[in-house]
N, C-alpha and C positions, 0 to 999 in steps of 0.2 A: 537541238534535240538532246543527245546524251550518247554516252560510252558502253560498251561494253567489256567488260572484263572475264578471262575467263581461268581460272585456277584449278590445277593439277591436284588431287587430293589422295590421301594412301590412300586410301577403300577404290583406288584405281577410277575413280569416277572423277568428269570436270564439271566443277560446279562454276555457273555463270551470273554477275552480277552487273544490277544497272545502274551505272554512276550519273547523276547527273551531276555536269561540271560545264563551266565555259570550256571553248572546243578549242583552247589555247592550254587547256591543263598541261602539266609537267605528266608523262606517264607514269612514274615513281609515284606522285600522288594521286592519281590513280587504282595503282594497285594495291597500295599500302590502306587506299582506304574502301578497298575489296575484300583484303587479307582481313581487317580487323570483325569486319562485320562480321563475316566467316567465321572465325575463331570466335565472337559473339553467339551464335549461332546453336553451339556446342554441335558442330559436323563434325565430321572426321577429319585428323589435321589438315589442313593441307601446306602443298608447299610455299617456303617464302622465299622460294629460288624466281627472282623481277625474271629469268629469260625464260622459266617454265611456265608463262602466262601468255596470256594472247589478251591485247587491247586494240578496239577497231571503234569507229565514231558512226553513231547512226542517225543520219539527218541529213540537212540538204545544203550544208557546208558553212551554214549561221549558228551561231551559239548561242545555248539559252542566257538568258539575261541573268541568272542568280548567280553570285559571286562563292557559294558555300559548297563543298561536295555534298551531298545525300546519295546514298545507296541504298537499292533494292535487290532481293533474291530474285532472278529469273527463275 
């Protein structure tokens, strides 16, 4: 299934994004590849403090087959 990532942002709001990754990812690459999209995005900063983030896996504990991260804005 896929990840989700969830980023602190100044304008006080947490913006949430959907990683798909094998469900063995490194959480660092994870969130780094949450931040960038973000910051793609042209949002409001957010932060790139890895413990002001929340990463949770959504699925039924099998991993998607694609070896590449892709991210999406929830």
């Amino acid at each position: 299934m896929f990840w989700m990532v969830a980023l602190l942002a100044l304008d006080g709001r947490q913006y949430v994004y959907r990683v798909y990754a094998p469900r063995e990812a490194l959480p660092a690459d994870l969130f780094w590849a949450a931040f960038h999209c973000h910051e793609e995005d042209g949002a409001p900063r957010a932060s790139d403090s890895f413990d002001a983030s929340e990463i949770w896996w959504i699925g039924d504990g099998a991993g998607p087959a694609a070896a590449e991260l892709t991210v999406h804005q929830y």
